[in-house]
C-alpha positions as CSV (number, residue, x, y, z in Angstrom):
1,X,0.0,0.0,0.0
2,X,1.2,3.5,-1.2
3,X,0.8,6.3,2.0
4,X,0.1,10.0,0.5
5,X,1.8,12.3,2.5
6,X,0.2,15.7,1.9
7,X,1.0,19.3,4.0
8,X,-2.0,21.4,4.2
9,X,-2.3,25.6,5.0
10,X,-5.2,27.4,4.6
11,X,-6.0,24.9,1.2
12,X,-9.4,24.1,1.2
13,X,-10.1,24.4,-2.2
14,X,-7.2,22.5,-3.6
15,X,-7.9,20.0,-1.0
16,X,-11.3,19.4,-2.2
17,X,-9.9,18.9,-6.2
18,X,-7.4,16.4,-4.2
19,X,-10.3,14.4,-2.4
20,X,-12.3,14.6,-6.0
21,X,-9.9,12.7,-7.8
22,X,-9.1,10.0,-5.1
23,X,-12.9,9.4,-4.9
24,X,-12.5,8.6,-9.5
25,X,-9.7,5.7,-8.7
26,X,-10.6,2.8,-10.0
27,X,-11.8,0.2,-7.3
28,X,-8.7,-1.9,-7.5
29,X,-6.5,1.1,-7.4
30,X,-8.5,2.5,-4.6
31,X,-6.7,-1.1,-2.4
32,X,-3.3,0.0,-2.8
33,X,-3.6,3.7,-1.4
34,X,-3.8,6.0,1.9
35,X,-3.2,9.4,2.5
36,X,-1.9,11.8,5.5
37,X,-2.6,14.8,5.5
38,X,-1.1,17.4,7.6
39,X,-2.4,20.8,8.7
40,X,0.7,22.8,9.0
41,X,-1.4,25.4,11.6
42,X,-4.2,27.2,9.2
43,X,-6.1,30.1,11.5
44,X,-9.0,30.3,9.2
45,X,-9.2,27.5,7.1
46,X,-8.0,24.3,9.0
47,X,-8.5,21.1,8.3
48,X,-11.2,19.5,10.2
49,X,-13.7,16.1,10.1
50,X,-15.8,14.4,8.2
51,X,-14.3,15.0,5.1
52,X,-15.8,13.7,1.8
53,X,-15.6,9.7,1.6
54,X,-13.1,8.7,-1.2
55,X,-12.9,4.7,-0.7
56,X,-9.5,4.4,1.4
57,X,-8.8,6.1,4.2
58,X,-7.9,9.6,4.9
59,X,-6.3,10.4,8.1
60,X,-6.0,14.0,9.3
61,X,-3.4,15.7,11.7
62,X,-3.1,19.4,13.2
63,X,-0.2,21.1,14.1
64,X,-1.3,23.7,17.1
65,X,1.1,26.0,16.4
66,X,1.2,28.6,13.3
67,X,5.1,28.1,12.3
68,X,6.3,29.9,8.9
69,X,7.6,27.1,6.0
70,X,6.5,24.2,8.7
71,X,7.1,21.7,5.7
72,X,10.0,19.9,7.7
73,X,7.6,19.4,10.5
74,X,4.5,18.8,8.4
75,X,6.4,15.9,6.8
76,X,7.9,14.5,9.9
77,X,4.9,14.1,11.2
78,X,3.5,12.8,8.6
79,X,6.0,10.4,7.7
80,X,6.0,9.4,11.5
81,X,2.1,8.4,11.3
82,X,2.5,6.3,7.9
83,X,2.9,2.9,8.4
84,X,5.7,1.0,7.1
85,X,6.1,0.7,3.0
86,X,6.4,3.3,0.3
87,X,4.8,7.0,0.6
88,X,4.3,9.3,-2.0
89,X,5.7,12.8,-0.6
90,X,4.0,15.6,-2.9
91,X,2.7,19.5,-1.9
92,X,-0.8,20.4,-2.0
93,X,-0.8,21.6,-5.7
94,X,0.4,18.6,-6.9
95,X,-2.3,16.2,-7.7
96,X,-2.2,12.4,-8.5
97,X,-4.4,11.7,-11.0
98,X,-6.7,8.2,-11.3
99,X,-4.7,7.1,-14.6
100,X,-1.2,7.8,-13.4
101,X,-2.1,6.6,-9.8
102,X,-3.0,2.8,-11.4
103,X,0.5,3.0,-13.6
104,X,2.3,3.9,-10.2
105,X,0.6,1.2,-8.2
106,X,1.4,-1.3,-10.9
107,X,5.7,-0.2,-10.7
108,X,7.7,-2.7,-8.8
109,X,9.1,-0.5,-6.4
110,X,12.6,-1.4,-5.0
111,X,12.6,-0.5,-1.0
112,X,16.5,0.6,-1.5
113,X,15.7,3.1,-4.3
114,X,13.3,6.8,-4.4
115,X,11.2,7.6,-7.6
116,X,10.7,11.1,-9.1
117,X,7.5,11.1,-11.3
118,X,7.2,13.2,-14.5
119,X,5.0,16.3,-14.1
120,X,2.9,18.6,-16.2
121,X,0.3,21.3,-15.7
122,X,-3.8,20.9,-15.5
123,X,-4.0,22.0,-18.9
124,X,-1.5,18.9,-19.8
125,X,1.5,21.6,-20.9
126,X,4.7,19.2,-19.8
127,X,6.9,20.4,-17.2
128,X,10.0,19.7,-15.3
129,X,10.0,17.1,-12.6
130,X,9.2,18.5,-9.2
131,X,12.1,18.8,-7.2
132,X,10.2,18.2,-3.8
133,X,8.1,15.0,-4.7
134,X,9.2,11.6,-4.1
135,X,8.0,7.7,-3.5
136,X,10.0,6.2,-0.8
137,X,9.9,4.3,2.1
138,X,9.1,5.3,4.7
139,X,12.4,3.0,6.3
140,X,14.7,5.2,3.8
141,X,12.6,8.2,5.3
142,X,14.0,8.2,8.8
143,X,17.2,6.1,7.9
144,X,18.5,9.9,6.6
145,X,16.7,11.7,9.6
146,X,13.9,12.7,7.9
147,X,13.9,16.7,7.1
148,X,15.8,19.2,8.9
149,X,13.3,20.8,10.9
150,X,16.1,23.9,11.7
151,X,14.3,24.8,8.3
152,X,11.1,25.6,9.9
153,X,10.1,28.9,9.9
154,X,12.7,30.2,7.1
155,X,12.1,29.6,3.5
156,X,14.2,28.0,1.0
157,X,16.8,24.9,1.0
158,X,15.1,22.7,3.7
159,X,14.1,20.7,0.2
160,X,17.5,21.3,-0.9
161,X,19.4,19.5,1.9
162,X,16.7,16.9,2.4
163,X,17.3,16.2,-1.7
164,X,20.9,15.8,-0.8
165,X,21.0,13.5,1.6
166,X,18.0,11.4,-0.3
167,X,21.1,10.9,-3.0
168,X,23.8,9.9,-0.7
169,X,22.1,7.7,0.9
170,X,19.6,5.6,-2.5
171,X,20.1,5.7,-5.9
172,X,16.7,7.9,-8.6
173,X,15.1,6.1,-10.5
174,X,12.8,8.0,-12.8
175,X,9.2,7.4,-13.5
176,X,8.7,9.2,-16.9
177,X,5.0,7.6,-17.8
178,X,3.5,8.7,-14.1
179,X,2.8,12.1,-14.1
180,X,1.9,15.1,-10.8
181,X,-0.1,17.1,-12.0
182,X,0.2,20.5,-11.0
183,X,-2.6,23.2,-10.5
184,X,-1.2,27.0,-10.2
185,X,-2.7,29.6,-8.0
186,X,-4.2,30.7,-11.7
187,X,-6.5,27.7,-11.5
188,X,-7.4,27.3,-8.1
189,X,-6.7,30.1,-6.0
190,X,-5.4,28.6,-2.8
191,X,-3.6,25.8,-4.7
192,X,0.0,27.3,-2.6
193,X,0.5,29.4,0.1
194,X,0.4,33.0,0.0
195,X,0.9,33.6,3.6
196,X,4.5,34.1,4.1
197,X,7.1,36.0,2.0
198,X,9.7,33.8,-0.2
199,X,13.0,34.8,-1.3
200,X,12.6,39.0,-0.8
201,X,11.3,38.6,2.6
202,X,12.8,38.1,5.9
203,X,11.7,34.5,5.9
204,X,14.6,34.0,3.3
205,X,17.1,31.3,4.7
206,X,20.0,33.1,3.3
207,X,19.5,35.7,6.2
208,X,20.6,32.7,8.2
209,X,24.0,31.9,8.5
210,X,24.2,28.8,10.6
211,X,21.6,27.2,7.6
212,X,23.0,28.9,4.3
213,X,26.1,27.2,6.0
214,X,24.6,23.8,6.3
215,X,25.6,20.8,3.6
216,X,24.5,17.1,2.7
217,X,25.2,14.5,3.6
218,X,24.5,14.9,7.6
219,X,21.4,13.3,9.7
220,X,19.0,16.1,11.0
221,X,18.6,15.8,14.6
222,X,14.8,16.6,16.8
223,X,12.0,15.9,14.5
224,X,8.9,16.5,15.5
225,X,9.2,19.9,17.6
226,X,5.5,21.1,17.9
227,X,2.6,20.0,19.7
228,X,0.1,17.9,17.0
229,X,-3.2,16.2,17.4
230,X,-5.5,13.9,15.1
231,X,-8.1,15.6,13.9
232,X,-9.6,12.8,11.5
């Protein structure tokens, strides 16, 4: 069984479309999937139960506390509450769809390898593969520490060192005919967050020496820093 890990903040329209399409896998397909989903602190929109019924289960988490770029804790956490096998790590507006969800479940996944998927847009316009999407397990996960949660709350990199370490510790193998499908903030509004600033901002990680300084390979230390509770 494939886990999908996703982070959620203030996303309830994109996580609607999300729910939409795991409800249009085919029966068989619907067997060999999960998802986590994590809300990464939301003060208007959070995530809450019952959600709509999609035929596997959905299991929802909070994080009580609203920390900028939480996407190292959002994943820890998630990865922490998947059970043991591969997971499918992917943002928000990045959506599975039912085709390329039966071609991935029908891949004979290698536990000592991660996957990067081919990626295009909603209108089907090809793009480059998304640089902070992976299947893994969840055993490769934590064997590199997880994400460096020293990233939360500063934007930029955390991806960056957690792709570095992924590669000194497995060897990519591509998936070019299994395709994320991204939606932009031009299709659905909330699709990414808006909330905090990027690279002109002061959430920039650049402004931090002690993680601009910070290289792979190394094994992050602390995960899981925040209080959490199950919210579905």
């Amino acid at each position: 069984m494939i886990t999908i890990i996703l982070a959620y903040y203030e996303n309830p329209t994109i996580f609607a479309r999300q729910l939409e399409e795991w409800e249009s896998y085919a029966p068989a397909v619907k067997r060999e999937f999960c998802a986590i989903v994590v809300d990464d602190g939301s003060p208007t929109a959070p995530l809450k139960a019952p959600i709509r019924e999609v035929g596997f289960p959905v299991t929802l988490f909070r994080i009580k506390q609203n920390i900028p770029w939480n996407i190292p804790g959002a994943r820890n956490l998630g990865m922490k509450m998947a059970a043991d096998g591969p997971c499918l790590l992917t943002d928000m507006d990045h959506v599975l769809l039912a085709d390329d969800a039966e071609r991935l479940v029908n891949k004979e996944l290698c536990t000592e390898h991660y996957y990067c998927m081919a990626r295009q847009w909603s209108d089907g316009r090809v793009l480059n593969p998304h640089g902070n999407s992976y299947v893994l397990e969840k055993s490769l996960y934590w064997k590199i520490g997880g994400t460096d949660e020293d990233f939360s709350g500063w934007w930029g990199a955390g991806e960056g060192v957690f792709r570095g370490n992924l590669k000194h510790a497995a060897q990519r193998i591509d998936l070019p005919d299994v395709f994320l499908t991204h939606f932009g903030r031009s299709t659905i509004a909330d699709a990414s967050t808006t909330e905090w600033g990027r690279r002109d901002s002061k959430y920039n990680y650049a402004k931090n020496p002690a993680l601009a300084a910070k290289r792979a390979p190394y094994v992050p230390e602390r995960p899981i820093r925040f209080e959490w509770e199950r919210v579905g």
